[in-house]
C-alpha positions in Angstrom: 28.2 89.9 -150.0 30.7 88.7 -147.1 31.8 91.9 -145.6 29.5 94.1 -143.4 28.6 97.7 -144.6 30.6 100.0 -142.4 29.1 103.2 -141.4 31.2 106.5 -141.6 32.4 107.3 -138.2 33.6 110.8 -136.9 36.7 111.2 -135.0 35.9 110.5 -131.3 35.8 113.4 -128.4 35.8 115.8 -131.4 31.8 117.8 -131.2 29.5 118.7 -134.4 27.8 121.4 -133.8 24.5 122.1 -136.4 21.0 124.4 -137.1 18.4 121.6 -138.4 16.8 122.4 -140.9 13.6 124.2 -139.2 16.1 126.8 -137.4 17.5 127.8 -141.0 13.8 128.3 -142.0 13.9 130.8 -139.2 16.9 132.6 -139.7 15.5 132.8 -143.6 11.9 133.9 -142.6 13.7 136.5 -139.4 15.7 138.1 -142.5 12.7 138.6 -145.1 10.9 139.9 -141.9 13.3 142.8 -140.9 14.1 144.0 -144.6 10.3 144.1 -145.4 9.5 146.0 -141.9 12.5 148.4 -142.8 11.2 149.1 -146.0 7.8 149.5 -146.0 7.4 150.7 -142.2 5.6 147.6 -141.0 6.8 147.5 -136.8 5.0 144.3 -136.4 7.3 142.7 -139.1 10.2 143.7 -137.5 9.3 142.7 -134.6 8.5 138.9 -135.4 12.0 139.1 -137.3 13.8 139.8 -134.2 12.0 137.5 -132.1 13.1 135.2 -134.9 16.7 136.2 -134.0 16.5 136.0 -130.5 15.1 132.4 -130.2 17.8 130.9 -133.0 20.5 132.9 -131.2 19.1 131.7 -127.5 18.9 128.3 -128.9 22.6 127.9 -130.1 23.6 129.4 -126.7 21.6 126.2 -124.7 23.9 124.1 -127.0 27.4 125.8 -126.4 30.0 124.0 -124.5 32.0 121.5 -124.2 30.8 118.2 -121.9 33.5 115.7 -121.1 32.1 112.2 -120.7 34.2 108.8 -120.3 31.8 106.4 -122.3 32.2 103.0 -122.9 30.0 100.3 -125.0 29.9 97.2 -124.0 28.1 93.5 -125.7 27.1 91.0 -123.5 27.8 88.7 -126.6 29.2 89.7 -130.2 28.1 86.1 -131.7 24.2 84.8 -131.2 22.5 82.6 -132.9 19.3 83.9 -134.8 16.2 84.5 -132.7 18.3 84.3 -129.6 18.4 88.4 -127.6 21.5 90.6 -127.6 22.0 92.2 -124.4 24.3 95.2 -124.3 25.2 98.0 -121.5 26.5 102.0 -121.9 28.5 103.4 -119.1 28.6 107.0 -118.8 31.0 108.9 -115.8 31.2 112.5 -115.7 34.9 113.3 -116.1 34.9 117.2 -116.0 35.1 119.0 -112.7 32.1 120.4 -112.9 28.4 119.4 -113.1 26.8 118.5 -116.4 23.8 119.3 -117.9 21.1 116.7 -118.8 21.9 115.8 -122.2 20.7 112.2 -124.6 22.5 109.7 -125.9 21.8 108.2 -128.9 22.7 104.7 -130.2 22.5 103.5 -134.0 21.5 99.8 -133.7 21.4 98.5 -137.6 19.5 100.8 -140.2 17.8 101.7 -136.8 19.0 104.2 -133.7 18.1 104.0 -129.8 17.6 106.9 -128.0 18.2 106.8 -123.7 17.8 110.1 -121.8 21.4 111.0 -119.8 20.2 112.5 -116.6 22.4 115.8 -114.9 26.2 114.3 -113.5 28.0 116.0 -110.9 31.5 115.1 -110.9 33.0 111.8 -111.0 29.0 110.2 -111.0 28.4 107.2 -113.0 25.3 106.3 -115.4 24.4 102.7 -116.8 22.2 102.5 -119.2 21.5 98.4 -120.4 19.3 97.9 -123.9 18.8 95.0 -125.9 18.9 94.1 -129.3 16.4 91.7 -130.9 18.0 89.4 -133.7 14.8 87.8 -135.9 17.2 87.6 -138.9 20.6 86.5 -139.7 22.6 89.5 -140.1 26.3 91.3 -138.9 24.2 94.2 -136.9 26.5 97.5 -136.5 26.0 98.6 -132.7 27.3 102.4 -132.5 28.8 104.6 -131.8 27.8 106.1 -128.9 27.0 110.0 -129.2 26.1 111.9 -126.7 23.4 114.6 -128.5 22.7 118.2 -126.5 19.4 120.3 -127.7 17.2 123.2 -126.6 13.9 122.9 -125.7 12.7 123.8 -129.6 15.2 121.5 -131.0 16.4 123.8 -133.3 20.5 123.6 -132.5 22.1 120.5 -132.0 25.5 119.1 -131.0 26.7 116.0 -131.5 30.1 114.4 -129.7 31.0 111.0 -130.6 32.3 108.8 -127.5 33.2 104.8 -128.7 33.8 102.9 -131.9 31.2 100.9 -133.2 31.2 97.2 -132.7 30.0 94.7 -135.0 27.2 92.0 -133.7 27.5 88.5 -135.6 23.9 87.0 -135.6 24.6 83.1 -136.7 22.5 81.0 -138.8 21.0 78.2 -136.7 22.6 74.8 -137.1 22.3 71.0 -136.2 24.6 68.6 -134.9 25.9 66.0 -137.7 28.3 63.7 -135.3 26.2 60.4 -135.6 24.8 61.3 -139.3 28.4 62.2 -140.6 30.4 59.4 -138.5 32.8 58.2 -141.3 31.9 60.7 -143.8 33.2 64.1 -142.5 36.5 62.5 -140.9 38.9 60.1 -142.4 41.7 59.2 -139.6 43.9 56.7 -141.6 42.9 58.0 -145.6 41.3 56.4 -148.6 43.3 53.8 -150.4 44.2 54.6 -153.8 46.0 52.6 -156.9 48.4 55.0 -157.9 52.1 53.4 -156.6 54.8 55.6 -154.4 57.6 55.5 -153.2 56.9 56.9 -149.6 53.8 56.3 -147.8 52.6 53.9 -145.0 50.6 51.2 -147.2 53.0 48.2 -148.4 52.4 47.1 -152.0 55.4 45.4 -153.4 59.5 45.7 -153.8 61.4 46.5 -157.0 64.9 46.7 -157.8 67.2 49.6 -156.6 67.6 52.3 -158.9 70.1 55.3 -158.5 68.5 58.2 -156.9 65.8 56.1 -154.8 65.6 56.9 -151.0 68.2 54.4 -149.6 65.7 54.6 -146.4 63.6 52.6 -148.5 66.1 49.4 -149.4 65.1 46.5 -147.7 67.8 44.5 -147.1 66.7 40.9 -146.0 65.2 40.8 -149.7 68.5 42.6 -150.9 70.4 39.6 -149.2 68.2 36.5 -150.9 68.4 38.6 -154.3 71.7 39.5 -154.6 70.4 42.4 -155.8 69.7 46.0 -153.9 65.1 46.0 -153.5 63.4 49.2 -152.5 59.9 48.9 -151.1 57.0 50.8 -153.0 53.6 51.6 -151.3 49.8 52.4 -152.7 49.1 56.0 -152.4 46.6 57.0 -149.5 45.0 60.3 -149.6 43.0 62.0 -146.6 39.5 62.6 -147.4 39.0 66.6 -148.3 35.6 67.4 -148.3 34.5 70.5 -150.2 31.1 72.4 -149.5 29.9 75.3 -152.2 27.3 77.1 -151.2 25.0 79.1 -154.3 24.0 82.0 -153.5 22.3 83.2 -156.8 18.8 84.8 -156.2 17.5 83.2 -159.2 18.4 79.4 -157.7 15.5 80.0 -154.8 12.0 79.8 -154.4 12.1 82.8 -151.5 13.9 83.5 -148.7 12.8 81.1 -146.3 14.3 78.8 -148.7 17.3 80.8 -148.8 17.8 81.2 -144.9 17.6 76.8 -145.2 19.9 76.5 -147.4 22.2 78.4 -145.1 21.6 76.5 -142.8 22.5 73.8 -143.9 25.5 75.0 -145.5 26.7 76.0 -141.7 25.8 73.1 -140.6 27.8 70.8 -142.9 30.3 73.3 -142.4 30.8 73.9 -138.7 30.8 69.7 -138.2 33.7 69.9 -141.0 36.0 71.9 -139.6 35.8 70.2 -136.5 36.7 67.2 -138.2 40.6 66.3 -138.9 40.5 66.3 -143.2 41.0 69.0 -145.0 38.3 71.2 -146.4 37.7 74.0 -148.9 34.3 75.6 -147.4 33.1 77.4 -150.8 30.3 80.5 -151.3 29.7 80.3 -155.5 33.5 81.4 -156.2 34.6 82.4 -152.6 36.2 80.9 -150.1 35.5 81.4 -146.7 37.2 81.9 -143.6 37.4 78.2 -141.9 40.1 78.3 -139.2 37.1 77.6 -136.7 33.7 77.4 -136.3 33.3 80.9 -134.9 35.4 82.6 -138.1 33.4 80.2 -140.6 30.2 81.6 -138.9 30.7 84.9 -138.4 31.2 84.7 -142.4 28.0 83.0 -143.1 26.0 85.3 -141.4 26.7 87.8 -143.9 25.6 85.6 -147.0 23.2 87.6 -149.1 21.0 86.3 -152.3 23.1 87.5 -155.1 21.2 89.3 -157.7 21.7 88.2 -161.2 22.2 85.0 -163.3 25.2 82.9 -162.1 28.3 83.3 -164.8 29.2 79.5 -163.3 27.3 76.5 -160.9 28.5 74.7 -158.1 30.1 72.0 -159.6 32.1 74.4 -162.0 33.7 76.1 -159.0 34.8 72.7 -156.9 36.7 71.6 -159.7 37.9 75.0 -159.9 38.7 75.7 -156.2 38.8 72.1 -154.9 40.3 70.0 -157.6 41.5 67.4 -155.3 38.5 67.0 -153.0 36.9 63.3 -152.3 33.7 64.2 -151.0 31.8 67.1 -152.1 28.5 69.0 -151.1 26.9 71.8 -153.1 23.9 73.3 -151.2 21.5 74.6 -153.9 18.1 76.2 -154.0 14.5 74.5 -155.3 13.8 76.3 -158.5 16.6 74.0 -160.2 15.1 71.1 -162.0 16.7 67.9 -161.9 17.2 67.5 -165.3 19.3 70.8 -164.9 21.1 69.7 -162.4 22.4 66.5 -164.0 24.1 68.6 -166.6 25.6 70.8 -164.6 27.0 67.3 -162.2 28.9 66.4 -165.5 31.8 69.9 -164.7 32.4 67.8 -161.3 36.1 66.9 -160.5 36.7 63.2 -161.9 35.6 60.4 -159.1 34.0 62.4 -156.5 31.6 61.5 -154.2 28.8 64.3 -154.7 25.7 65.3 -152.2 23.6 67.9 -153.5 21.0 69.4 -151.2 17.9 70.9 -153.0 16.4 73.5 -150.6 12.6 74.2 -150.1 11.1 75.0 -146.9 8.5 72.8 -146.0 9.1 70.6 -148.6 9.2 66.7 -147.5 12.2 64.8 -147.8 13.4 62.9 -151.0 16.5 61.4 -151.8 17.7 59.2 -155.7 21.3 58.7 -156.8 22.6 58.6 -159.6 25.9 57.0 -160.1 28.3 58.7 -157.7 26.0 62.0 -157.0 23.0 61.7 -154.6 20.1 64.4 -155.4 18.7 65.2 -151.7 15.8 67.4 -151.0 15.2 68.9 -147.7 12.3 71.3 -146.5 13.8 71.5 -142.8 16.7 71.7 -141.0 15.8 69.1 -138.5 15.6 66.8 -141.4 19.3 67.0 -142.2 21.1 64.3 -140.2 18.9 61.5 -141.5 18.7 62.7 -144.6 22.9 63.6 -144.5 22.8 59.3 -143.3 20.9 58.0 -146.1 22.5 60.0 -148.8 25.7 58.6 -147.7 24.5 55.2 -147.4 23.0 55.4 -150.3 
């Protein structure tokens, strides 16, 4: 999954006014009190049914009214990297005319909810209220909205108003820095030589004879002069490296989750020091491709990454020659619980000539590294590990 789960959000200023569950016990238990007083003569009866009545009916009256607040949510940071805090502040003015009552705010943080106590506000007052929200796992976090919740003293009515939109907290993967380990791997400035001929590039290869419909940018006339003849120049092809990373995400390919948040990290890690470089790229999760405009975007889409439940319809390799035909270096970021022997097949869907890391994933794992022809079969049990074991894959 890529995309965060969005909770339904009510219209904001507009109030939802409600009986829990115990008040509609009371209002039941009030009206089988009064009808078996009235028919069988029992005063007592009728008189717990009324007091019934008047505590449910005094209770919605606490929670009548309208309260006018000018809220507004605030993150100190909407990207952190995970184990780092979130900080995050409410503000809360009074914007009515008249004095408000004491009333509780309540903040959904997650699959969990904050609760902070909203003192009385005359006028125009202010209220700040700063929390903080702890990120142990990688996750996008849903902070809000911000309601503003009124009760009586029993807690049988409540009212709910709904003051801000809910914002969404990116909690990153951690990554390493690749610049030494990937110097001439993840950038190519001038390209990679190639033997296929063309007619426009900036390699010289040889001159040929003029024939109608060439560029006539491309004659080269001192050699048309000794010749006699009209000579166009011709060039060797030069590509710019495109590295392509694939990330598998299939539950079955890992030995646990530890595992699974490693392989992540790596992925981001090979990713992020990608896009910062000049070639192209096709950043890959199974069949999806992410968002790599920046680092931030290309994060904030790894941190949703979930195990996937399920056997894989395809593997790594099948999906870069899917998705990344043209690639020249490729890295496929898999789990433990492949054997090698498995692996090798599935290396034979690869795109023809590519230059192939695969990272095999286990945390705690030590490093080992073998290739075999033009793939190198790495695996890492840490992610401080990955820049010399990213060097000697490369050199190997």
């Amino acid at each position: 999954m890529l995309r965060p789960r969005s909770r339904p959000t009510p219209e904001i200023g507009v109030g939802h006014w409600s009986f829990v569950p115990l008040a509609w016990a009371a209002l039941g238990g009030a009206g089988l009190s009064l009808f078996l007083g009235y028919r069988y003569g029992w005063a007592e009866v009728q008189a717990a049914g009324v007091l019934a009545l008047v505590v449910v009916a005094f209770a919605a009256a606490l929670t009548l009214g309208r309260a006018r607040y000018r809220i507004e949510l605030a993150l100190g940071e909407e990207n952190v990297t995970v184990g780092e805090r979130a900080f995050g502040r409410i503000d809360v003015e009074n914007a009515s005319k008249r004095r408000l009552w004491a009333s509780t705010l309540e903040l959904p943080v997650g699959s969990g909810r904050a609760e902070f106590s909203l003192p009385s506000l005359g006028s125009g007052q202010t209220h700040e209220e700063l929390f903080a929200v702890p990120t142990r796992k990688r996750a996008i976090i849903i902070v809000g909205p911000v309601k503003s919740v009124r009760t009586d003293p029993l807690g049988l009515a409540r009212r709910e108003v709904v003051w801000t939109e809910a914002k969404h907290l990116y909690v990153h993967p951690q990554t390493v820095l690749l610049r030494g380990a990937a110097a001439g791997v993840l950038r190519d400035l001038e390209g990679q030589t190639l033997r296929t001929v063309t007619d426009n590039d900036m390699n010289f290869h040889a001159l040929r004879e003029y024939v109608p419909g060439d560029d006539r940018r491309a004659i080269h006339w001192k050699s048309s002069a000794r010749n006699q003849s009209l000579m166009v120049r011709q060039f060797e092809d030069t590509r710019r490296t495109h590295t392509a990373i694939v990330f598998e995400e299939t539950q079955s390919r890992w030995n646990d989750d530890a595992s699974f948040e490693l392989g992540v990290s790596v992925f981001a890690s090979l990713g992020v020091n990608t896009i910062r470089g000049d070639g192209d790229r096709t950043l890959l999760v199974s069949d999806r491709v992410l968002l790599s405009a920046t680092p931030k975007s290309f994060l904030d889409s790894t941190s949703a990454i979930e195990p996937a439940v399920g056997e894989a319809s395809s593997c790594g390799a099948e999906h870069l020659a899917r998705y990344a035909q043209d690639c020249s270096l490729a890295f496929i970021v898999t789990g433990g619980s492949v054997d090698s022997a498995q692996l090798r097949q599935e290396m034979r869907n690869l795109p023809p000539g590519v230059r192939a890391v695969v990272f095999r994933c286990e945390a705690g794992i030590e490093a080992q590294i073998r290739t075999h022809r033009l793939v190198t079969y790495a695996r890492i049990g840490s992610l401080e590990e990955l820049p010399r074991v990213l060097r000697q894959a490369v050199s190997a």
